[in-house]
C-alpha positions in Angstrom: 201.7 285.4 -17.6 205.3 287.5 -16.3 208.3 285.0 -16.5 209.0 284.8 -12.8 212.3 282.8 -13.4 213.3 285.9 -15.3 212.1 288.1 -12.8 213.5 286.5 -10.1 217.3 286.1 -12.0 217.2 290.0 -12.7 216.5 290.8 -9.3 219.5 288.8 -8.3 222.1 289.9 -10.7 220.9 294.0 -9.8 220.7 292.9 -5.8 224.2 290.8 -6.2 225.9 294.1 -7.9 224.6 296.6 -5.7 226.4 294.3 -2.5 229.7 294.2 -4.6 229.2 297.9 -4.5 229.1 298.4 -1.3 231.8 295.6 -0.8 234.5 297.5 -2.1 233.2 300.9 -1.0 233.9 299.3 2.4 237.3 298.4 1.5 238.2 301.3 0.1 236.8 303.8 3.1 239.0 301.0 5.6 241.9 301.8 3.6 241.6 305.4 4.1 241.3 304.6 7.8 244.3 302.9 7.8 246.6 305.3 6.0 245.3 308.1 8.2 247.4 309.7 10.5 245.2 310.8 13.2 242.9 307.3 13.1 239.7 307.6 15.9 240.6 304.8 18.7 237.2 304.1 20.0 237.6 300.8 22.1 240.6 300.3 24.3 242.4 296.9 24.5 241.8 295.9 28.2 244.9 293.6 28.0 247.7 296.1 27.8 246.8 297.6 30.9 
């Protein structure tokens, strides 16, 4: 019979690493954003109008 708790605690270390992944490759791509010179403004603030 497969070890489901096993199963299942694989999974969830592999699916847990894979969001810490994309965690920082989010932080690092905002980063770039930040630094850049010419940054995109896509959304105006209404407010300073």
């Amino acid at each position: 019979m497969p070890d489901y708790k096993e199963m299942y605690f694989a999974l969830y270390r592999e699916v847990t690493k894979v969001i810490e992944q994309l965690q920082e490759i989010q932080q690092k791509t905002e980063e770039m954003y930040i630094q850049s010179e010419d940054r995109l403004i896509l959304f105006e603030d209404k407010k300073e109008k």
